[in-house]
Structure formats: structure tokens, C-alpha cells
VOGU-3710 file (C-alpha; in Angstrom, 3 decimals, decimal comma):
1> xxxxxxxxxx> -1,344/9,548/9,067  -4,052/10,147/6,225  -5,440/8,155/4,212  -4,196/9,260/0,995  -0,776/9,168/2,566  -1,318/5,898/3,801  -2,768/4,228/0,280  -0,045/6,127/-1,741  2,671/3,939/0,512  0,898/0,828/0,095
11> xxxxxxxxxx> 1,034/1,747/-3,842  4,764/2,081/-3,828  5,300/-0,821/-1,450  3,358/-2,793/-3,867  5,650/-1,599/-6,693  8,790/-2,659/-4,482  7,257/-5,885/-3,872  6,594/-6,598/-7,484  9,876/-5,252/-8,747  11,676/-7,482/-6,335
21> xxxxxxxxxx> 9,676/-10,490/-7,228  10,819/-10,005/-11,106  14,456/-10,039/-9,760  16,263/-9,394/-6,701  19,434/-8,142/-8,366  20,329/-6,766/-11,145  23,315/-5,497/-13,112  23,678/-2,310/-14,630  26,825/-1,651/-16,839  29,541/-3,428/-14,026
31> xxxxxxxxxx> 27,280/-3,097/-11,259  25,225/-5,101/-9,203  22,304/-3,953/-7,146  20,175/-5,662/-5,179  16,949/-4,812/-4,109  15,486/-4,084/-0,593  14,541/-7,292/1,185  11,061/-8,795/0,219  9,933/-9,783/3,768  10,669/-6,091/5,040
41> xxxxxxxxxx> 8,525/-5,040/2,430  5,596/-7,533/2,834  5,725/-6,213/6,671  5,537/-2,726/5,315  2,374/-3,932/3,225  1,173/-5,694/6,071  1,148/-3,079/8,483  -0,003/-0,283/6,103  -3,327/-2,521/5,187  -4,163/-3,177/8,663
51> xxxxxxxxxx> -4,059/0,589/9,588  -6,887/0,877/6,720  -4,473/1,870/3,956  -6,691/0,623/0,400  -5,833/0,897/-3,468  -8,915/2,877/-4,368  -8,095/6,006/-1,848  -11,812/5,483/-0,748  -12,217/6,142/3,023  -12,395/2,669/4,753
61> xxxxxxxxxx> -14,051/4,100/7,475  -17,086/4,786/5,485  -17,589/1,490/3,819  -20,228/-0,608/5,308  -22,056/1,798/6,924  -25,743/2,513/6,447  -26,746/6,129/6,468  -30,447/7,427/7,313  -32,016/10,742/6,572  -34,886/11,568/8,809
71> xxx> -36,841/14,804/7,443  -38,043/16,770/10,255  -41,364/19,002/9,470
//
């Protein structure tokens, strides 16, 4: 999976996990919903960061590494 793909999941898994923090359930009109289980979603979060997923849709596998240009001639 890309990593665009990748950090625009982690996005919307960190909009889940906020939206379920401000309330698991809510009620609209005579219904109840509840939101998708927070520890399914931390998982999701979990797993997507560890397979390099980031916020800033920079290419982790860049960062940290030292480039050198050698000039031939």
C-alpha cells in the first residue's frame, strides 16, 4: 500500500478515534448510535504507524538519510 494511502487512513482513523473519545453514542431524533469500538481503532492506528503511515504525507523512508553528490570531471 502507498504512502499517501496509508497516511490518508491514519487521518481518518484519527478522526474516528477523536469522535469516539467526545462520545461513544449518540442520539439522533429517536435513535441511538454508537460508535465503532475505540480499541479496534487504536489497533488500526497502531498498525498503520508502524507500516510508516505519517500525518505530513512526507516519505518516511527518506527521512534521516544523508545524501552526497560527488561531481565527476
Amino acid at each position: 500500500m502507498s504512502n499517501s494511502i496509508q497516511n490518508e487512513r491514519l487521518k481518518r482513523y484519527l478522526e474516528a478515534e477523536k469522535a469516539v473519545l467526545m462520545g461513544q453514542s449518540y442520539t439522533i431524533g429517536t435513535r441511538t448510535l454508537t460508535r465503532a469500538d475505540l480499541s479496534t481503532i487504536r489497533a488500526a492506528i497502531d498498525d498503520l504507524i508502524a507500516g510508516g503511515a505519517t500525518l505530513d504525507d512526507a516519505d518516511i523512508t527518506q527521512k534521516g538519510r544523508a545524501k552526497r553528490v560527488v561531481f565527476l570531471g
